[in-house]
C-alpha positions as protocol buffer text, in pm:
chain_id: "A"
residue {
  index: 1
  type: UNK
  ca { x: 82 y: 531 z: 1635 }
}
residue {
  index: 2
  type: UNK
  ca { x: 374 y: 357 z: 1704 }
}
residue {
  index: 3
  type: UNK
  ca { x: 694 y: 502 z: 1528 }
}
residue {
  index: 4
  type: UNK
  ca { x: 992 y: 274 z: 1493 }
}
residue {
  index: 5
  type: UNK
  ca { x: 1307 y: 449 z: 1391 }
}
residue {
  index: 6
  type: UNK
  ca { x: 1529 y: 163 z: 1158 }
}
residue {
  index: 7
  type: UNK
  ca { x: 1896 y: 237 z: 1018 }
}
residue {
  index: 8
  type: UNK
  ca { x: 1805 y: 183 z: 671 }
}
residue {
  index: 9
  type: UNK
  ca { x: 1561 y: 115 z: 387 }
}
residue {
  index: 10
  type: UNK
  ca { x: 1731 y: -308 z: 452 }
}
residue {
  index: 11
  type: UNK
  ca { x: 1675 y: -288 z: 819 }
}
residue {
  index: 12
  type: UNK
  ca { x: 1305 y: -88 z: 774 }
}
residue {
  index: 13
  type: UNK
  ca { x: 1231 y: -394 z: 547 }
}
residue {
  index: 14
  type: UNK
  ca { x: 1336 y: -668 z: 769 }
}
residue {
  index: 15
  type: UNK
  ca { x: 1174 y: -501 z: 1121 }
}
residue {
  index: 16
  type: UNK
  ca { x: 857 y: -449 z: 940 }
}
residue {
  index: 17
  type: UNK
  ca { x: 878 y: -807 z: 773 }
}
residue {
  index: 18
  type: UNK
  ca { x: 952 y: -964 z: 1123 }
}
residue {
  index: 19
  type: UNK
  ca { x: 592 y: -823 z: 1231 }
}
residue {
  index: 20
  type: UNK
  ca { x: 440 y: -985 z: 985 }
}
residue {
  index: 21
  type: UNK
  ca { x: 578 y: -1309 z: 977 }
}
residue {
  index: 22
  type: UNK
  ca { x: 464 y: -1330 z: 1358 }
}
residue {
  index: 23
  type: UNK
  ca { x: 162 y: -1244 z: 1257 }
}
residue {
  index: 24
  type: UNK
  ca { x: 102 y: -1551 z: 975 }
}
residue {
  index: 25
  type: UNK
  ca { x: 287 y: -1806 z: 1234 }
}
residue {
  index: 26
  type: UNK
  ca { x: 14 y: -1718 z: 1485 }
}
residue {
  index: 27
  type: UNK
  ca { x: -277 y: -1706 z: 1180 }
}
residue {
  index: 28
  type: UNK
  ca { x: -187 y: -1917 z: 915 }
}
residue {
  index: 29
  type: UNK
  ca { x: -533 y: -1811 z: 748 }
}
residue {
  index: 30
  type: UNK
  ca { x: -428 y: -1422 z: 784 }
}
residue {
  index: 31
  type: UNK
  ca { x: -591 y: -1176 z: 565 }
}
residue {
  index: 32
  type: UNK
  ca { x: -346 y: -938 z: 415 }
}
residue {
  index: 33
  type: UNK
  ca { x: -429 y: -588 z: 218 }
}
residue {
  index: 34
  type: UNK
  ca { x: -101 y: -557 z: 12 }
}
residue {
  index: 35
  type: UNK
  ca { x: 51 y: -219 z: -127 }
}
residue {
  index: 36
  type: UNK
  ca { x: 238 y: -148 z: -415 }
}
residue {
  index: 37
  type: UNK
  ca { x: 568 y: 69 z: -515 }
}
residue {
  index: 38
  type: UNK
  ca { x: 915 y: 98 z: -416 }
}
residue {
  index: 39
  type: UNK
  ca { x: 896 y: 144 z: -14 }
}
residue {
  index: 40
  type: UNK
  ca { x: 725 y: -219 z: -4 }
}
residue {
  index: 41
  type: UNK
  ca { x: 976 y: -447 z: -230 }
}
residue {
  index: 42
  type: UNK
  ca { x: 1220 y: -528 z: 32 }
}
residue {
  index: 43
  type: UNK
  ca { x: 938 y: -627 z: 296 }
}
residue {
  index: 44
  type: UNK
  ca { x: 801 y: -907 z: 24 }
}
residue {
  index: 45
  type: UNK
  ca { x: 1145 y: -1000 z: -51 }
}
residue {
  index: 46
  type: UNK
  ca { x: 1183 y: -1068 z: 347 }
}
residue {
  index: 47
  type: UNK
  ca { x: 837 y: -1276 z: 284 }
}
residue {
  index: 48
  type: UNK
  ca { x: 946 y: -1480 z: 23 }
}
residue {
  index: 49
  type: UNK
  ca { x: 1250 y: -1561 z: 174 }
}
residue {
  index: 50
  type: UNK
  ca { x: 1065 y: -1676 z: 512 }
}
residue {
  index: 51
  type: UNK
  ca { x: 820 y: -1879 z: 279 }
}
residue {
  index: 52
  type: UNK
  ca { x: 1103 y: -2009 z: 72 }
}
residue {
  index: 53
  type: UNK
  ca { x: 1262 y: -2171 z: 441 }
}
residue {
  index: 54
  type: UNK
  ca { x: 944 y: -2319 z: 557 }
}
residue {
  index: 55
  type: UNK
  ca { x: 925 y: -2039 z: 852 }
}
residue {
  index: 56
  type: UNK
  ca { x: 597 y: -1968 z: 685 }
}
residue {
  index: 57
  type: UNK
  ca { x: 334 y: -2077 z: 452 }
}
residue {
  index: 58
  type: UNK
  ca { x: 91 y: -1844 z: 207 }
}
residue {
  index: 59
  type: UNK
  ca { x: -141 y: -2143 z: 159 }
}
residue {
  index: 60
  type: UNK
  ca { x: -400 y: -2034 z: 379 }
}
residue {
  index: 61
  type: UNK
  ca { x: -395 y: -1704 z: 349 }
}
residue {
  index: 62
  type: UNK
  ca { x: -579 y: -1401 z: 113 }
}
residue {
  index: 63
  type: UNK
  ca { x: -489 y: -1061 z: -10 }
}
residue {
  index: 64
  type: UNK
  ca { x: -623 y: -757 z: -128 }
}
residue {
  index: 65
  type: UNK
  ca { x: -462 y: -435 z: -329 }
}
residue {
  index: 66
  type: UNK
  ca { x: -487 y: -142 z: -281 }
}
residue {
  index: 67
  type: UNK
  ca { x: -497 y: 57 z: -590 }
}
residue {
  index: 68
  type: UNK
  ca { x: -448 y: 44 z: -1015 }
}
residue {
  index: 69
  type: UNK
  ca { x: -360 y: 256 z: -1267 }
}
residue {
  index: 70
  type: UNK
  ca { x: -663 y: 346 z: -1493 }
}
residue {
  index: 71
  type: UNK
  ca { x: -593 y: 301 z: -1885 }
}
residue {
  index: 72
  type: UNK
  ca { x: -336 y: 45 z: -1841 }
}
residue {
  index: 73
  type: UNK
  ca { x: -319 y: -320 z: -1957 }
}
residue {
  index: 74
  type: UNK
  ca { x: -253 y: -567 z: -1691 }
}
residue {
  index: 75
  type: UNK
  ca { x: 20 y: -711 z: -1882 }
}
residue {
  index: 76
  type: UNK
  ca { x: 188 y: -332 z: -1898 }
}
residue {
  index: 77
  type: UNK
  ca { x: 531 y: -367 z: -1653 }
}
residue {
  index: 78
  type: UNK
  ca { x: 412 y: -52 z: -1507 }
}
residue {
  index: 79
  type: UNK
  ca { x: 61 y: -243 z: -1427 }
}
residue {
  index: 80
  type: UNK
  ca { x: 36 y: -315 z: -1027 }
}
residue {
  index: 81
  type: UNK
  ca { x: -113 y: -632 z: -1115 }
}
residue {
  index: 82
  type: UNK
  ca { x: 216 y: -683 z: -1294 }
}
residue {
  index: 83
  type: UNK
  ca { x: 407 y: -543 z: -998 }
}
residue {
  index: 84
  type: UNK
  ca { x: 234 y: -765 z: -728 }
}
residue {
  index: 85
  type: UNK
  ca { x: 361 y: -1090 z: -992 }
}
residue {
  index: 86
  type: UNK
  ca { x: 720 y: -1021 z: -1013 }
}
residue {
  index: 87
  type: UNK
  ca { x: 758 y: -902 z: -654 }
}
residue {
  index: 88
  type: UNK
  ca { x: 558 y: -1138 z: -476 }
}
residue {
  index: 89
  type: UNK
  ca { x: 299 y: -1359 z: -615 }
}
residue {
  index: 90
  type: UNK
  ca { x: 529 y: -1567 z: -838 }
}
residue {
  index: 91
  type: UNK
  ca { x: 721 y: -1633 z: -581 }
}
residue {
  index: 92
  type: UNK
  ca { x: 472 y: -1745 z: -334 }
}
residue {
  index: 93
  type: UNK
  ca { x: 171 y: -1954 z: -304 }
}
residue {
  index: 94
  type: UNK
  ca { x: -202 y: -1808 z: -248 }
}
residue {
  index: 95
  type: UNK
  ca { x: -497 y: -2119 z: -245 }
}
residue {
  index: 96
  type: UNK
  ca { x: -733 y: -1873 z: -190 }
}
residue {
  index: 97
  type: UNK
  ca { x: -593 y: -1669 z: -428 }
}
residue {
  index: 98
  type: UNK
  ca { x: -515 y: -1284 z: -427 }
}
residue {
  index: 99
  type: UNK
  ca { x: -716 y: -993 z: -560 }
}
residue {
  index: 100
  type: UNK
  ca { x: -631 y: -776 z: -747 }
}
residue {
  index: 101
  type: UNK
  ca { x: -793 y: -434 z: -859 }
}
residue {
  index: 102
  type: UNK
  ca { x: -931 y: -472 z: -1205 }
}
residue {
  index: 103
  type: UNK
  ca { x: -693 y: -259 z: -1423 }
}
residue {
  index: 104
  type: UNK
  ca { x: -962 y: -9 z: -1559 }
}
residue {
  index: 105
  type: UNK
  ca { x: -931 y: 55 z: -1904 }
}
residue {
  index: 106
  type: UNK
  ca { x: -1197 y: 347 z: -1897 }
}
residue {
  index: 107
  type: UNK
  ca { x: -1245 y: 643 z: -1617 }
}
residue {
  index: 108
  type: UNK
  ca { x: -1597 y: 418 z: -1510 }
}
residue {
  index: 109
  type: UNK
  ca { x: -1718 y: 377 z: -1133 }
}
residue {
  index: 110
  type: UNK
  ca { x: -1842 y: 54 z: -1227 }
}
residue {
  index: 111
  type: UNK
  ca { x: -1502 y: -71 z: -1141 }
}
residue {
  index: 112
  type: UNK
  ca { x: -1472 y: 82 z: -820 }
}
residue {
  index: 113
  type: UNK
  ca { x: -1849 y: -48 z: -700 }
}
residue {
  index: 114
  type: UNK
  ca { x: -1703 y: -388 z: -837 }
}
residue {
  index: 115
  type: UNK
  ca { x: -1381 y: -411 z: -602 }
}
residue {
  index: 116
  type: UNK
  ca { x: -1639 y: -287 z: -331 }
}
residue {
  index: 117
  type: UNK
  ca { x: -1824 y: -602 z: -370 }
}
residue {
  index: 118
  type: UNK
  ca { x: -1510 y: -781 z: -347 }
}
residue {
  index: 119
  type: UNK
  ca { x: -1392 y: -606 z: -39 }
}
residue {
  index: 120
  type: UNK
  ca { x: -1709 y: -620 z: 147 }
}
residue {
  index: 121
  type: UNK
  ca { x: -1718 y: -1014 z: 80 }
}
residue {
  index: 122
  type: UNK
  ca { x: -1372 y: -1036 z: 187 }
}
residue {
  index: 123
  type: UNK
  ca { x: -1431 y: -884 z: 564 }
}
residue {
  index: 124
  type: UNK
  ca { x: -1125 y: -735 z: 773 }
}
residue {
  index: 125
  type: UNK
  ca { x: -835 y: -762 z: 651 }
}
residue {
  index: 126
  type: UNK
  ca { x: -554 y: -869 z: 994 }
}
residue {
  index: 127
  type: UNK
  ca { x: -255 y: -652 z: 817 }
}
residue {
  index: 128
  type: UNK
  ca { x: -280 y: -340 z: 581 }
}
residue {
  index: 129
  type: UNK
  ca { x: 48 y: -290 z: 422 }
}
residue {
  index: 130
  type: UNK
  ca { x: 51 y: 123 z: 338 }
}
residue {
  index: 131
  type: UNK
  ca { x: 354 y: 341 z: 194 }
}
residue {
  index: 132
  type: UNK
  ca { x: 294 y: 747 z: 132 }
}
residue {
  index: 133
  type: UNK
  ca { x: 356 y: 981 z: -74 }
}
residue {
  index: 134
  type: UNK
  ca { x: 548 y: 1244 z: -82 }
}
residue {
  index: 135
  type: UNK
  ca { x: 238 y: 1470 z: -76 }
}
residue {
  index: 136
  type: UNK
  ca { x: 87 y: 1242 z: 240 }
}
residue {
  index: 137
  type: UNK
  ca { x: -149 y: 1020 z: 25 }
}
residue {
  index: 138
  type: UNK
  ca { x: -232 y: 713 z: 93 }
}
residue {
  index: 139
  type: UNK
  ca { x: -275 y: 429 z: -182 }
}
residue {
  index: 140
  type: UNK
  ca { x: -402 y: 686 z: -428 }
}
residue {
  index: 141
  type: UNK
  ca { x: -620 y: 913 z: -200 }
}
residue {
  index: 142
  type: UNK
  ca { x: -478 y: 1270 z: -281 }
}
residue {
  index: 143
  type: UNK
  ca { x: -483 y: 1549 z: -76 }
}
residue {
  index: 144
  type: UNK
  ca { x: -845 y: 1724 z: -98 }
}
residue {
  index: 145
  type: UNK
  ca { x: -1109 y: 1925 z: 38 }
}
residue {
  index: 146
  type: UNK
  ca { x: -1297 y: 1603 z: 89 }
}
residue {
  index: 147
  type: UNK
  ca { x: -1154 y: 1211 z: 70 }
}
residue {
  index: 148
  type: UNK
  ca { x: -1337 y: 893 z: -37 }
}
residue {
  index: 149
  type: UNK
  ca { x: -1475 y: 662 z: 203 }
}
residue {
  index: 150
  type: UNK
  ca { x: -1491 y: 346 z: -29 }
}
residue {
  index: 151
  type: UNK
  ca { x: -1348 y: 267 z: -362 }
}
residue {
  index: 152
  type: UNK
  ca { x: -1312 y: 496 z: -618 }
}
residue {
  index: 153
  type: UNK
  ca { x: -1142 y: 606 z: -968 }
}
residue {
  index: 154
  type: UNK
  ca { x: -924 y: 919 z: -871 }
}
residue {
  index: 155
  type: UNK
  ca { x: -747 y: 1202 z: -1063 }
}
residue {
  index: 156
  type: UNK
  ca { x: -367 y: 1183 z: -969 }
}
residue {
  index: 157
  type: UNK
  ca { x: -219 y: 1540 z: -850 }
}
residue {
  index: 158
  type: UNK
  ca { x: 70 y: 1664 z: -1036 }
}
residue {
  index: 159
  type: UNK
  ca { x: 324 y: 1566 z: -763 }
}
residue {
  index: 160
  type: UNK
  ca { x: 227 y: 1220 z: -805 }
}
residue {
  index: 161
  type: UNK
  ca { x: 234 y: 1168 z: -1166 }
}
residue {
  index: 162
  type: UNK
  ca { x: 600 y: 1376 z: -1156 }
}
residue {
  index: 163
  type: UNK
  ca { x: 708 y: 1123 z: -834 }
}
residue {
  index: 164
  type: UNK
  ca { x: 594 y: 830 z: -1085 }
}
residue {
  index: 165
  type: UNK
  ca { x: 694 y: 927 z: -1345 }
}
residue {
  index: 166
  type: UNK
  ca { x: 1056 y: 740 z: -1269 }
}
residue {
  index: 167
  type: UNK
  ca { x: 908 y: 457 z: -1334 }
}
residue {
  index: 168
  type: UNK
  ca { x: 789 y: 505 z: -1652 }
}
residue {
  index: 169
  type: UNK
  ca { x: 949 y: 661 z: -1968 }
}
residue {
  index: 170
  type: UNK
  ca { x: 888 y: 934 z: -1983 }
}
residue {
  index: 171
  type: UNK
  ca { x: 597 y: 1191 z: -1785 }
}
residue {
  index: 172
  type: UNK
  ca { x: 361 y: 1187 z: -2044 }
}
residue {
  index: 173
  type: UNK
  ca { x: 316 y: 806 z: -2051 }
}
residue {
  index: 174
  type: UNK
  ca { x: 189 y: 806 z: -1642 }
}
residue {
  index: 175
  type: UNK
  ca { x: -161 y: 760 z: -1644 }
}
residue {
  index: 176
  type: UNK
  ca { x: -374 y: 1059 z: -1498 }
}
residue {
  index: 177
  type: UNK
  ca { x: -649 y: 854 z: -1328 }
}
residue {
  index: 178
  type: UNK
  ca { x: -639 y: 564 z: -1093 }
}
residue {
  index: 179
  type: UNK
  ca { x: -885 y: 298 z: -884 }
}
residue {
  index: 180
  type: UNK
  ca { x: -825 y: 368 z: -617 }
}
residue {
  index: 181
  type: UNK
  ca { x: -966 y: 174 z: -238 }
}
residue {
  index: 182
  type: UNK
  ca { x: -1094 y: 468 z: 8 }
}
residue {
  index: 183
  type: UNK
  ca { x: -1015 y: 546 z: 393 }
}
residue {
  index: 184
  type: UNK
  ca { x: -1299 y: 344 z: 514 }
}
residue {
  index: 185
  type: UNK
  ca { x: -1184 y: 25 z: 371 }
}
residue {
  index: 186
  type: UNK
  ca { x: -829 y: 131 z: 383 }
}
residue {
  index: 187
  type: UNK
  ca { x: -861 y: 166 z: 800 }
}
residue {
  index: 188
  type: UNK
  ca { x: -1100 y: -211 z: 784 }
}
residue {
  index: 189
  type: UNK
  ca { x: -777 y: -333 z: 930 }
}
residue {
  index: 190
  type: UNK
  ca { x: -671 y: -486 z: 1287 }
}
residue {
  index: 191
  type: UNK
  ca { x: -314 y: -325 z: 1228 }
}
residue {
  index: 192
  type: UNK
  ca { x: -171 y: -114 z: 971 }
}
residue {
  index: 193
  type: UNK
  ca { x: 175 y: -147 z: 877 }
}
residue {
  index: 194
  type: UNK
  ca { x: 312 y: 213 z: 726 }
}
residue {
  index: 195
  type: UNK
  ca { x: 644 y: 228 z: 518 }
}
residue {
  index: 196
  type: UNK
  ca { x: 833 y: 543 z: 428 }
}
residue {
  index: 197
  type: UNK
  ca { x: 1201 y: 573 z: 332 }
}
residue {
  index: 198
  type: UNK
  ca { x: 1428 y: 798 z: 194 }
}
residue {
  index: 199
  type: UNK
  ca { x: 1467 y: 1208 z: 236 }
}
residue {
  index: 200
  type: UNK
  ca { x: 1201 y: 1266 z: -31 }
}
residue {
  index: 201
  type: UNK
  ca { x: 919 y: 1140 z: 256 }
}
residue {
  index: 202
  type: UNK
  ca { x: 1081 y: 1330 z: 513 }
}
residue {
  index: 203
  type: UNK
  ca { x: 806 y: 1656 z: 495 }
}
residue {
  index: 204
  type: UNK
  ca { x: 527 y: 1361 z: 470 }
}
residue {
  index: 205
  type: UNK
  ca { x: 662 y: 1169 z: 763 }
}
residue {
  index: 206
  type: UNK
  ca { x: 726 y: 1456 z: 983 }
}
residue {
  index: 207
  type: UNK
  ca { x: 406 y: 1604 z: 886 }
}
residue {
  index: 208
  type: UNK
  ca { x: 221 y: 1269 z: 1005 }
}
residue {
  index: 209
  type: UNK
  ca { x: 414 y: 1201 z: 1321 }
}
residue {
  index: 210
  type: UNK
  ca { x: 421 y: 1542 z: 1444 }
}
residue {
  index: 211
  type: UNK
  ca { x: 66 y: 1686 z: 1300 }
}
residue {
  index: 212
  type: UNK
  ca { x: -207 y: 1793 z: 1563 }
}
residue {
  index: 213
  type: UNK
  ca { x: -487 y: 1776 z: 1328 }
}
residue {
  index: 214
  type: UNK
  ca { x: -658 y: 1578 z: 1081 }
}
residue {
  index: 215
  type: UNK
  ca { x: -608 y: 1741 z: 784 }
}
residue {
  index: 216
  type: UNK
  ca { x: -771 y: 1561 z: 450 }
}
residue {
  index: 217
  type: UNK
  ca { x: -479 y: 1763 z: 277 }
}
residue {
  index: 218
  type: UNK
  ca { x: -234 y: 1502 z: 453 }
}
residue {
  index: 219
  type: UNK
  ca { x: -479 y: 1185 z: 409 }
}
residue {
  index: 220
  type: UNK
  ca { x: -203 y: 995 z: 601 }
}
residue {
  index: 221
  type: UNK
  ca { x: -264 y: 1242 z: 907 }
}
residue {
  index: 222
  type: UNK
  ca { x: -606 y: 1036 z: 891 }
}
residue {
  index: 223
  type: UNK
  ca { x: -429 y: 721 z: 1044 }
}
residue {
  index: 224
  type: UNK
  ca { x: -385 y: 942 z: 1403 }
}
residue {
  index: 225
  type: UNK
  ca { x: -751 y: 782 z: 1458 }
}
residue {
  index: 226
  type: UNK
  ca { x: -653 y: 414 z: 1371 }
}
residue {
  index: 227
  type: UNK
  ca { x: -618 y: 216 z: 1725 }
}
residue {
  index: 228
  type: UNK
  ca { x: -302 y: 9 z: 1580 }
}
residue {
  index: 229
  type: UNK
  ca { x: -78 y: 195 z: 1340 }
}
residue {
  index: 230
  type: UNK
  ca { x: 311 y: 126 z: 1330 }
}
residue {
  index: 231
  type: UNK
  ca { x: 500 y: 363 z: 1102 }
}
residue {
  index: 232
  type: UNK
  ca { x: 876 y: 185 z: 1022 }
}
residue {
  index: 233
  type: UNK
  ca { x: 1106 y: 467 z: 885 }
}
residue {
  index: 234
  type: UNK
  ca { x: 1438 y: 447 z: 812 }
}
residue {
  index: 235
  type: UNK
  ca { x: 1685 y: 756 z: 865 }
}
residue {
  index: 236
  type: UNK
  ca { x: 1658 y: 968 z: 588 }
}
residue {
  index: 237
  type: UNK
  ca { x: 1305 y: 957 z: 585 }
}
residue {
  index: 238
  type: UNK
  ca { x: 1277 y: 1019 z: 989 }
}
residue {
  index: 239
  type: UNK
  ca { x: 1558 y: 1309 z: 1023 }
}
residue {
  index: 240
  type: UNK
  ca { x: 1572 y: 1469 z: 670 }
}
């Protein structure tokens, strides 16, 4: 893992931003796996402003998310399907179009085996885009005896509906269940791009840059086995 220390949540943005534009310059056909939340906004507004210049081009490229709500609409504002629009796909152009997962309105697998499908027929993705929680999950893969390999519709731990909950308006309106993509497809990636800021990650991020083991209670300590993993981290995140 390579762990690269940045100022601020701007400059964790931009330095993380930088490695991906290099990336689509060099692959114009790149296959991204795109995350959701706060920690990733100010990487897809470095994007969009890169596309907006002509430094680079989405036209070639494809896109997969990592995780949905379960029970929500995909025209709710708290809908990552709704999230991926206003922060980056209405802003940019996909040909090949991005996908999506389906927003499940019912606790079925037959949505997860679905996006498997999907996933399998899209191959490696070049760049997985990952934040963490505060609890050390990764997309929605909470801290268990045992962690999914593929896809999956997951009960969300307490700790992540309450760190959610912000978003929404009040507790009781976060949904308890999400779809969720699993560690196997999660680490189908040539490089992983992980983004943590503020103190609130600080336990998560020291937990994963200074664990020994491989603990499926800290899913992220799971990306120790991943060959290409760079962690950008601002300050409060990195030191507490």
């Amino acid at each position: 893992m390579k762990v690269i220390v940045c100022k601020d949540y701007d400059d964790m943005s931009k330095k993380a931003a930088d490695l991906v534009i290099s990336n689509i310059i060099e692959k114009p056909q790149i296959k991204l796996g795109l995350a959701t939340g706060s920690s990733p906004i100010g990487l897809y507004e470095n994007l969009i402003k890169a596309n907006d210049e002509g430094e680079i081009s989405f036209r070639y490229a494809k896109s997969v998310n990592l995780d949905e709500y379960v029970g929500i609409s995909a025209d709710n504002d708290q809908s990552y399907k709704y999230f991926m629009k206003k922060n980056f796909f209405d802003h940019v152009s996909f040909n090949e179009g991005a996908n999506i997962l389906p927003s499940a309105p019912e606790n079925d697998e037959k949505y997860a085996k679905d996006y498997d499908k999907i996933l399998d027929e899209f191959g490696q993705r070049d760049i997985q885009i990952l934040g963490i929680g505060e609890n050390g999950h990764i997309a929605f893969n909470e801290p268990a005896d045992k962690l999914n390999r593929r896809t999956s519709i997951v009960k969300l731990s307490e700790s992540t509906i309450e760190a959610n909950s912000r978003f929404f308006a009040s507790e009781e309106d976060v949904p308890r269940y999400a779809i969720s993509m699993g560690l196997s497809d999660i680490f189908n990636a040539r490089t992983i791009i992980l983004l943590a800021n503020g103190k609130k990650k600080h336990e998560a991020v020291k937990k994963l840059i200074e664990g020994t083991s491989i603990d499926p209670h800290l899913p992220a300590s799971f990306l120790a086995l991943h060959p290409n993993v760079y962690i950008y981290v601002d300050e409060e995140a990195y030191r507490g």
